[in-house]
GUPA-581841 format. One record per residue (C-alpha): x, y, z; residue in one letter. Coordinates in steps of 0.1 Angstrom, whole numbers. Layout:
BEGIN
(rec (X, Y, Z), "a");
...
***
This chain:
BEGIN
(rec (-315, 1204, 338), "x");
(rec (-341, 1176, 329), "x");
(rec (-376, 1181, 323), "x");
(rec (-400, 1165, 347), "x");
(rec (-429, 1148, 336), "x");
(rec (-462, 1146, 354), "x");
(rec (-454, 1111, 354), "x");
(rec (-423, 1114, 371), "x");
(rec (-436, 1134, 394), "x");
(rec (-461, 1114, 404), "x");
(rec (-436, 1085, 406), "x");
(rec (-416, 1105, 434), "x");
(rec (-445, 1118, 452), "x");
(rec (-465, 1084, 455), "x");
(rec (-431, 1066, 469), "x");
(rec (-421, 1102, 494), "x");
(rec (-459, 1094, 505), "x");
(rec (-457, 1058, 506), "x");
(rec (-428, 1062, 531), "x");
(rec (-444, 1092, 554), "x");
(rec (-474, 1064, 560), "x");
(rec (-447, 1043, 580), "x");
(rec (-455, 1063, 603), "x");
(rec (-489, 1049, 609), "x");
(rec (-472, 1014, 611), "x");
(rec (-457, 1022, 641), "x");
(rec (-495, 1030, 658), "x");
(rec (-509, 999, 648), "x");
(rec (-477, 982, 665), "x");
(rec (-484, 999, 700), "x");
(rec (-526, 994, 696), "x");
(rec (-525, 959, 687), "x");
(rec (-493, 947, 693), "x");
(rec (-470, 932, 720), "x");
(rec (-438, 953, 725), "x");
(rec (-415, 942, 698), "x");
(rec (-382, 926, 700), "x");
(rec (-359, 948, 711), "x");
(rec (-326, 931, 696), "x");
(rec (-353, 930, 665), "x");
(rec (-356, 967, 667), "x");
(rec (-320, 969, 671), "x");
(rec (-311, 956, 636), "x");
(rec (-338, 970, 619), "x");
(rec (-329, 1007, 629), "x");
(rec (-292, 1001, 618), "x");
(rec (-305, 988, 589), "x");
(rec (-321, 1016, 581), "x");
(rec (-292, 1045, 593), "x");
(rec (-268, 1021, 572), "x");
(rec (-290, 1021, 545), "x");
(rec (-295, 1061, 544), "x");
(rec (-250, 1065, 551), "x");
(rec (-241, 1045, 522), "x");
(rec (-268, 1059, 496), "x");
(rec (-263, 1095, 504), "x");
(rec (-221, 1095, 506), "x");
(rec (-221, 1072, 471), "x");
(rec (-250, 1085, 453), "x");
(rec (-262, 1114, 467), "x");
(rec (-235, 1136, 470), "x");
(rec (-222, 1119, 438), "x");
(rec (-254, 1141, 424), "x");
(rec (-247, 1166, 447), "x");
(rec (-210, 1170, 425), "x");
(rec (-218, 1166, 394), "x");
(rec (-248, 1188, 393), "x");
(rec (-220, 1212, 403), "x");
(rec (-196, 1200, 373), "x");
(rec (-219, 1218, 351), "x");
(rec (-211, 1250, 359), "x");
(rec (-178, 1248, 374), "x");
(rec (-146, 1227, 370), "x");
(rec (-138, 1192, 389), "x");
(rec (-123, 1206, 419), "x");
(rec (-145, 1235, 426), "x");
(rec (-178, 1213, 419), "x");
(rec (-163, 1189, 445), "x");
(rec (-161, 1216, 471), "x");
(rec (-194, 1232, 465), "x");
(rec (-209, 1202, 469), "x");
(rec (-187, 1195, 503), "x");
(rec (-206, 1231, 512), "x");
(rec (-240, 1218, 508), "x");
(rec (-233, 1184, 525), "x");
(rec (-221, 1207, 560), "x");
(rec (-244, 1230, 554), "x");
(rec (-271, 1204, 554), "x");
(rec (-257, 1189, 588), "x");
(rec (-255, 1222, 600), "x");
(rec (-292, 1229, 594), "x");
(rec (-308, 1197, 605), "x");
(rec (-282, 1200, 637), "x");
(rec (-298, 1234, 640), "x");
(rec (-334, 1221, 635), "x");
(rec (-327, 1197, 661), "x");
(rec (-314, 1219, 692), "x");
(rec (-344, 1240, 685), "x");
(rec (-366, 1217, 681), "x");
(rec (-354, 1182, 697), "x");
(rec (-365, 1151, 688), "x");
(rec (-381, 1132, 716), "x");
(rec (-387, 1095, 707), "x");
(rec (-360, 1081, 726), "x");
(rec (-372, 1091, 757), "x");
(rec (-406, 1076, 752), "x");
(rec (-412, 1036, 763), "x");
(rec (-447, 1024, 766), "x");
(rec (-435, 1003, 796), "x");
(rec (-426, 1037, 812), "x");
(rec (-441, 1037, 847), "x");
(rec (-448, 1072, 846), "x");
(rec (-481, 1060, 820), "x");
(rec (-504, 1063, 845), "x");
(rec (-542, 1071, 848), "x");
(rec (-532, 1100, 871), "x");
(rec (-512, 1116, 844), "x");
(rec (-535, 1116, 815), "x");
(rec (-534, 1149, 805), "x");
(rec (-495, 1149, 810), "x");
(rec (-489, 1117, 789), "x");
(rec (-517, 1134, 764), "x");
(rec (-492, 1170, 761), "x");
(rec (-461, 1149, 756), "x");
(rec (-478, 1130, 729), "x");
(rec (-485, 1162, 709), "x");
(rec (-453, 1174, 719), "x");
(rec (-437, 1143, 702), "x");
(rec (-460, 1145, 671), "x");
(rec (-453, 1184, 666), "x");
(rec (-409, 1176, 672), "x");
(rec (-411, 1146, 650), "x");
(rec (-431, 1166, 623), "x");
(rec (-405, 1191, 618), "x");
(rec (-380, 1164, 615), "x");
(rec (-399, 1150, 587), "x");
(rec (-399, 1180, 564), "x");
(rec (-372, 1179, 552), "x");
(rec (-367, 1138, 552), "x");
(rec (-398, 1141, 523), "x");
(rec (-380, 1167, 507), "x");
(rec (-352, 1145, 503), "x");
(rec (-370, 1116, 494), "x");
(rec (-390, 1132, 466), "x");
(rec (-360, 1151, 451), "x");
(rec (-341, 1120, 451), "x");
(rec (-367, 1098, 435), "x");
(rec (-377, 1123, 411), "x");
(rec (-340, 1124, 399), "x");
(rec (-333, 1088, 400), "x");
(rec (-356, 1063, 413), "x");
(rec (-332, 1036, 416), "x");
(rec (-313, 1064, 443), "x");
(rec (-349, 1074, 456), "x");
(rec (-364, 1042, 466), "x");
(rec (-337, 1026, 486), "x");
(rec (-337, 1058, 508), "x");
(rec (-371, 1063, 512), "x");
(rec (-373, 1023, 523), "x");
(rec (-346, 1035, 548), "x");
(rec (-367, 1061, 558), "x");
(rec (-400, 1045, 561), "x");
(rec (-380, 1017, 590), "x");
(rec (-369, 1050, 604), "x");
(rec (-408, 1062, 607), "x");
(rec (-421, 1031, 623), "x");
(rec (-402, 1041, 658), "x");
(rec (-412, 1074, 654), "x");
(rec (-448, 1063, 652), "x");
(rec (-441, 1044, 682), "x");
(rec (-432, 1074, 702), "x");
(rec (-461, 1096, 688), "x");
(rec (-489, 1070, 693), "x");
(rec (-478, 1056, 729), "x");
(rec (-485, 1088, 747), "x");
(rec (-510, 1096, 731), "x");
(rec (-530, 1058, 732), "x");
(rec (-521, 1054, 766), "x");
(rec (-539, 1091, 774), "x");
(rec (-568, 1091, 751), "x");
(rec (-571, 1052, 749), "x");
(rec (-587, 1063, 713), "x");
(rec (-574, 1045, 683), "x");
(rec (-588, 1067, 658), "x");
(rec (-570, 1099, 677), "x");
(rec (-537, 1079, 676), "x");
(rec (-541, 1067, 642), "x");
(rec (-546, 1099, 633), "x");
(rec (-519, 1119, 653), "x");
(rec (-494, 1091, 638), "x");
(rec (-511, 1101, 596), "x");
(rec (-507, 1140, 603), "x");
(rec (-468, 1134, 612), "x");
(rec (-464, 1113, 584), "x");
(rec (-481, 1133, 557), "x");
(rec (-453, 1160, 564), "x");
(rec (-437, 1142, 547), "x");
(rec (-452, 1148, 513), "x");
(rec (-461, 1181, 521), "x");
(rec (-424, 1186, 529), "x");
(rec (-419, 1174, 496), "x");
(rec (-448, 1192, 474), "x");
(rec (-439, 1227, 490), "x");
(rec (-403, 1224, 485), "x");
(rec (-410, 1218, 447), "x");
(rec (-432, 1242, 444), "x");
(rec (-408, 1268, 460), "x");
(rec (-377, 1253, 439), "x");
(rec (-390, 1245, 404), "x");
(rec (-390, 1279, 396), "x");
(rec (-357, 1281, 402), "x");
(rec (-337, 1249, 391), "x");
(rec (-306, 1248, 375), "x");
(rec (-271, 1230, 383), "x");
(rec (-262, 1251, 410), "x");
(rec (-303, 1244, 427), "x");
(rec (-297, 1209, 423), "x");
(rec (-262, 1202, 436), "x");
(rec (-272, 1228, 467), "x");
(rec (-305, 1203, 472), "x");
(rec (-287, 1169, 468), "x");
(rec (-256, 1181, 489), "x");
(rec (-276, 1192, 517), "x");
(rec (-301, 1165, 516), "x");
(rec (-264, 1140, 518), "x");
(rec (-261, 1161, 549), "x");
(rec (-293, 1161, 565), "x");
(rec (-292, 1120, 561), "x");
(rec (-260, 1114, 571), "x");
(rec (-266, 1135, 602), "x");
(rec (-299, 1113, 614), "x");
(rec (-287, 1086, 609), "x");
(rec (-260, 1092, 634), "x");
(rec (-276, 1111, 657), "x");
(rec (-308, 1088, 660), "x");
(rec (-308, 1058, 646), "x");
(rec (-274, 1043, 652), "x");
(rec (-276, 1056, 688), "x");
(rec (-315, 1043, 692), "x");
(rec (-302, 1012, 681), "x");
(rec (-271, 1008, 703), "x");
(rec (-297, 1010, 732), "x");
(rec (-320, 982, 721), "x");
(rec (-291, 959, 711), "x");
(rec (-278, 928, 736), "x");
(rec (-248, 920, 710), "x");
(rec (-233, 927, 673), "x");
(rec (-272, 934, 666), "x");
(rec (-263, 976, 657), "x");
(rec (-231, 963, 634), "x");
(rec (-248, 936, 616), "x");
(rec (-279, 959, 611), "x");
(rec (-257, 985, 599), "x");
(rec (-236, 965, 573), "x");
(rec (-268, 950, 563), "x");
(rec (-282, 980, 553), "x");
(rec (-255, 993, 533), "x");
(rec (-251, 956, 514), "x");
(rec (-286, 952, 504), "x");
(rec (-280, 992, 494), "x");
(rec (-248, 985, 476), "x");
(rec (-267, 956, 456), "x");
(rec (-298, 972, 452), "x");
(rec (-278, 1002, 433), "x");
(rec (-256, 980, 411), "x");
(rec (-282, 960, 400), "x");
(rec (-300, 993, 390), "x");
(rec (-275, 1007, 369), "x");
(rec (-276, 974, 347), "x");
***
């Protein structure tokens, strides 16, 4: 397996970072912003669940199998890496009946935001940070392990993630701005979310290193094909059907995996 360098590693970390910040974005939005566009929002979250289907079914699990090839033959490498790609569903599924994830439920325009309910709207907001947290574990962990093996598979998913954060944001800093009607509180519930992210990432190395070889690798990129396949349909492509008034969930999604598709070719030249 390749070497690292610090300087790769710094490479992966800074973009796995850059994205978990999105998050933030998506406080600033509800603080000092109108609500946005929701056909906008539409195509900008099937954007991003396009984005993250196309790179992890062609490039992901592409590492995911030929990590694999290294220790076994063509067929068997194929189906260990199907086994990571379920088993990675099957976790994040998992993840997500234990611990679901809220943000669709939450709407700033919500009637039930009221001055009576402070302390309720305040418990929902931490419940939303500490659900959307989990989620993000392993989303940096896939991020950095992507980007450290090939940045030109690495940064189109983590620009698919950070769209996805900005919503997520959304739903973390709503409740909690409309309770505490602190920006620095919801600025800074929004920056602990996201920096799980990161720390997602820089534990997961840290427990893996150790421990990498073909079979490490191809288990790690099959499930992290999994886990993103498996948000972007469960959240994103449904979030997105909701906001939409038209074609505004297709044309996101083909979008997203065009501007993917091209953004990959003109990487391998």
């Amino acid at each position: 397996m390749p070497d690292f360098s610090m300087s790769n590693l710094a490479v992966a970390f800074s973009i796995t970072l850059a994205a978990g910040l999105f998050t933030v974005l998506g406080s600033g939005l509800v603080m000092f912003s109108k609500t946005p566009n929701p056909r906008v929002l539409s195509f900008g979250l099937a954007f991003a669940g396009g984005a993250m289907v196309y790179v992890s079914l062609t490039e992901i699990f592409s590492k995911s199998s030929e990590a694999f090839a290294e220790i076994y033959d063509k067929d068997h490498a194929f189906a260990a890496a199907t086994m990571a790609f379920l088993a990675g569903m099957g976790g994040i599924a998992l993840i997500d009946r234990l611990v679901p994830n809220p943000h669709e439920t939450l709407d700033a325009q919500d009637p039930s935001f009221q001055e009576s309910k402070r302390r309720h709207i305040a418990r929902v907001g931490m419940m939303a940070a500490f659900a959307i947290t989990a989620h993000n574990f392993p989303e940096g962990l896939a991020t950095f392990f992507a980007t450290l093996e090939n940045p030109a598979v690495g940064m189109p998913l983590a620009l698919a993630i950070a769209i996805h954060n900005i919503p997520e944001g959304i739903s973390i800093a709503a409740p909690v701005y409309f309770a505490t009607r602190s920006r620095k509180k919801t600025v800074w519930a929004c920056l602990l979310s996201g920096l799980a992210e990161p720390l997602g990432a820089a534990l997961g190395y840290l427990v893996l290193q150790p421990f990498l070889s073909p079979a490490v690798f191809g288990s790690v990129f099959g499930v992290i094909a999994g886990v993103m396949v498996f948000l972007a349909l469960d959240e994103l492509l449904p979030a997105a059907k909701r906001y939409s008034d038209g074609h505004e969930t297709v044309y996101g999604l083909t979008t997203g995996m065009a501007v993917i598709a091209v953004s990959l070719v003109l990487f391998h030249f």
